[in-house]
C-alpha positions as CSV (number, residue, x, y, z in Angstrom):
1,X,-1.3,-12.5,-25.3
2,X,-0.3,-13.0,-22.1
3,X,0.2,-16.2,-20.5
4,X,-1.1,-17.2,-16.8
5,X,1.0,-17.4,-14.2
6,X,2.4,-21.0,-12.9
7,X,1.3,-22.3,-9.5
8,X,4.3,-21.2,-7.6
9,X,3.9,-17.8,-8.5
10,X,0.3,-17.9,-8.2
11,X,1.3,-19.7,-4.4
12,X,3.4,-16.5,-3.6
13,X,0.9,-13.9,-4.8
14,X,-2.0,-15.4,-3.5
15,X,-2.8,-18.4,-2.2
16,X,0.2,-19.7,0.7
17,X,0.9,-15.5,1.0
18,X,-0.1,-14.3,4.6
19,X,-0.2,-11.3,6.3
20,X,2.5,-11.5,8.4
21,X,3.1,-10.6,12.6
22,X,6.4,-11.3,12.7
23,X,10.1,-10.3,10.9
24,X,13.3,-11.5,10.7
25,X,16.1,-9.0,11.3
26,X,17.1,-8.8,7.5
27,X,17.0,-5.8,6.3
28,X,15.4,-4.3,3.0
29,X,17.7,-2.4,0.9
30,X,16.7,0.6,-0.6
31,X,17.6,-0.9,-4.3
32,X,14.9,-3.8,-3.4
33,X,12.5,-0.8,-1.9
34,X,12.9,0.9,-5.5
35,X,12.1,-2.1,-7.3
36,X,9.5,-2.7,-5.6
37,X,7.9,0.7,-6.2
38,X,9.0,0.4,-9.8
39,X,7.0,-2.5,-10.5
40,X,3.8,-1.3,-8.6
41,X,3.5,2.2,-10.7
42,X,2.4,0.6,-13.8
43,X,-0.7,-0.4,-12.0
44,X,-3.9,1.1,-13.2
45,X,-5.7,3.6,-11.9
46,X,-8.9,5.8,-12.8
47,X,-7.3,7.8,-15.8
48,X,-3.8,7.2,-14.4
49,X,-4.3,9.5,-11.4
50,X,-1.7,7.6,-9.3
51,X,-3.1,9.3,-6.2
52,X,-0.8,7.3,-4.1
53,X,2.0,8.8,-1.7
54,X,4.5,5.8,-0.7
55,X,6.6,7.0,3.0
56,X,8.7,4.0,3.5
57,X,9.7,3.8,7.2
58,X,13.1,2.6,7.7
59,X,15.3,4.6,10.2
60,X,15.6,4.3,13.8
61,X,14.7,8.0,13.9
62,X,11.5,7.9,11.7
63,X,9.9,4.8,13.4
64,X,10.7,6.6,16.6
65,X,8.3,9.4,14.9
66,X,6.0,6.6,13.3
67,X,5.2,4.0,16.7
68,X,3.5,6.4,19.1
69,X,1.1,7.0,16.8
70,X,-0.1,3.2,16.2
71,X,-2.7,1.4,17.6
72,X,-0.8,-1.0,20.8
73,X,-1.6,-4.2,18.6
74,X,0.3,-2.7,15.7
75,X,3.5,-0.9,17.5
76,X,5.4,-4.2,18.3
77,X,5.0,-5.7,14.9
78,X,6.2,-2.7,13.2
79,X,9.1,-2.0,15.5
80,X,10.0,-5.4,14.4
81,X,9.5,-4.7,10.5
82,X,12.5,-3.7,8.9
83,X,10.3,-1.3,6.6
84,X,6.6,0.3,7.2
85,X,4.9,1.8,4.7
86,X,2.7,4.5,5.4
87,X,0.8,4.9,2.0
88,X,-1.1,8.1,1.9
89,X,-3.3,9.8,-0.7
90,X,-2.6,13.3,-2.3
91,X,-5.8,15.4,-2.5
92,X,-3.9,17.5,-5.1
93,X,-3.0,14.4,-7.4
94,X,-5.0,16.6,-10.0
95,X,-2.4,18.7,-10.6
96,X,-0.5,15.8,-12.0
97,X,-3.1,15.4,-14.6
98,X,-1.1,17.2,-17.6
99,X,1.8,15.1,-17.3
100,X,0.0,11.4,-16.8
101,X,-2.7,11.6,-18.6
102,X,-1.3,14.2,-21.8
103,X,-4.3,12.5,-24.3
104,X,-6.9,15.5,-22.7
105,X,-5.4,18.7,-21.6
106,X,-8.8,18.8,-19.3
107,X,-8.4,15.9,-17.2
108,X,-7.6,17.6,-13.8
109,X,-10.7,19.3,-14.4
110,X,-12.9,16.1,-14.4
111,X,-12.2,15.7,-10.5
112,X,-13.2,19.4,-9.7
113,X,-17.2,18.5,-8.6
114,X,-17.4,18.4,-5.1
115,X,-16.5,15.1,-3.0
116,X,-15.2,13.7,-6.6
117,X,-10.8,14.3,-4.9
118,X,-12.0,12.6,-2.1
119,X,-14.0,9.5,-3.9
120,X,-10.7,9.0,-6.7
121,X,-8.1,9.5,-4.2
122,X,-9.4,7.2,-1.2
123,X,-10.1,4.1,-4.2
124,X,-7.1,4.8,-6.8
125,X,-4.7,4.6,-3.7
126,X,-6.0,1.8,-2.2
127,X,-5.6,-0.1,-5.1
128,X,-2.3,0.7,-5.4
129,X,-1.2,0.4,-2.2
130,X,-2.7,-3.3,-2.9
131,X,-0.3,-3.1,-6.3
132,X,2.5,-2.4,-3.7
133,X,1.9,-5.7,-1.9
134,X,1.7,-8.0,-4.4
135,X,5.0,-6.0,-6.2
136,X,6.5,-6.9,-2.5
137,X,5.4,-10.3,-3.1
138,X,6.4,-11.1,-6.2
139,X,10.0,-9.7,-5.5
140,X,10.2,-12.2,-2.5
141,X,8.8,-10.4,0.1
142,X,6.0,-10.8,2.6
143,X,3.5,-7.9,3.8
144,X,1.5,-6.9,6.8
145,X,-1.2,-4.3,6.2
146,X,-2.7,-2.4,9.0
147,X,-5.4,-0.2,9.9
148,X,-5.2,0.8,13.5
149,X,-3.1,4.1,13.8
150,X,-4.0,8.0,14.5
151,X,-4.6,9.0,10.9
152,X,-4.5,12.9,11.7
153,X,-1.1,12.5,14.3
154,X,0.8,10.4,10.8
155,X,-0.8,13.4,8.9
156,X,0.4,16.0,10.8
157,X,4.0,14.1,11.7
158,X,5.0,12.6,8.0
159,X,2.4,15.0,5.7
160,X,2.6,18.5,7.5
161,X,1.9,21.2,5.0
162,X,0.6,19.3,2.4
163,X,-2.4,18.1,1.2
164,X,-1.7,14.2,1.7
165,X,-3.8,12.2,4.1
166,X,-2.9,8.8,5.5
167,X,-4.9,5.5,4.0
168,X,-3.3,3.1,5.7
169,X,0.0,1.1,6.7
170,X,2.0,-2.2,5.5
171,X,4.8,-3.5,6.9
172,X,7.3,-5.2,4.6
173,X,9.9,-7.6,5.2
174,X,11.1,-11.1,5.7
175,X,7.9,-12.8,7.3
176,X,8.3,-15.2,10.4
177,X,5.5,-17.8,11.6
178,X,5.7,-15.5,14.5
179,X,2.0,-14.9,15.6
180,X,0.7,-16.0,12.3
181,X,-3.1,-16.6,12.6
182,X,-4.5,-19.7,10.9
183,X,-5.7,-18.6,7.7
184,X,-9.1,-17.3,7.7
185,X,-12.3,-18.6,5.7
186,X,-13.3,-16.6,2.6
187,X,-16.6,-16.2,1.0
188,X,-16.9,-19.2,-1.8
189,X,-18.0,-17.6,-5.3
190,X,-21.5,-18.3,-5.0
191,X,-21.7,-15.6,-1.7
192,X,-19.9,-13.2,-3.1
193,X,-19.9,-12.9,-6.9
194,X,-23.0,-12.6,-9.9
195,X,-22.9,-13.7,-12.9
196,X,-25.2,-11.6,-15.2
């Protein structure tokens, strides 16, 4: 059984995380960008469909590609990011099917009825681009994740001729207080949750 997490962790997961504005100059290295991919696979999706498509935006050359097509709020924050994700979902991700989930040889058939891609795709890879933050948390970095870009121009510049569309965007680095809102109210339990 497992045991919870202690308050520190709990701290840098959750509650004193932010979304961050603002980045140091320290880089990511690409060992620290594979761990933190290896860490966020292994969580779950809708018969392990791992829709997700992870395009981690490092070089000069591929922000240069990546910026134009942001929103203006969002182009001087991730210029400043050492690394932005774009995380994208692959309509195809049923061809994957035999391989990651080998207990039914039918399973890329169960997302054939019509609008079924779309549904799977758009949930199971926003939850793990959400596994991607908290991986990036919990390996000691800090996250922005935006909305607010040309989702056909990233299609067309970073997905051409395939069958990947963009979600949405996270930068990832070393945070600064560097236009850092206040943190925002949430909803207490009794607004938002049921029990039944």
């Amino acid at each position: 059984m497992s045991n919870p997490l202690d308050d520190k962790a709990l701290d840098q997961l959750f509650r004193t995380a932010r979304s961050h504005n603002g980045w140091t100059t320290q880089t990511v290295s690409e060992t620290l960008i594979r761990a933190v991919y290896e860490l966020a696979k292994y969580g779950p999706t809708s018969a392990n469909a791992s829709p997700a498509r992870f395009v981690f935006v490092t070089s000069p050359e591929a922000k240069a590609r990546l910026l134009p097509l942001l929103s203006e709020g969002n182009r001087t924050k991730s210029a400043a990011a050492p690394v932005t994700v774009i995380i994208g979902q692959d309509l195809d991700f049923a061809e994957q099917m035999p391989r990651l989930f080998p207990h039914d040889p039918n399973a890329r058939y169960w997302f054939s009825a019509p609008g079924v891609t779309e549904a799977t795709a758009m949930r199971n890879s926003t939850l793990q681009g959400a596994y991607l933050m908290i991986a990036a948390r919990s390996l000691g970095l800090d996250c922005g994740p935006m909305s607010g870009f040309d989702s056909a121009g990233v299609d067309a510049e970073f997905f051409a001729d395939t069958n990947i569309k963009a979600n949405f965007l996270c930068n990832i680095g070393y945070g600064t207080d560097e236009n850092l809102f206040a943190r925002s109210p949430r909803l207490a339990f009794e607004e938002a949750c049921q029990l039944l």
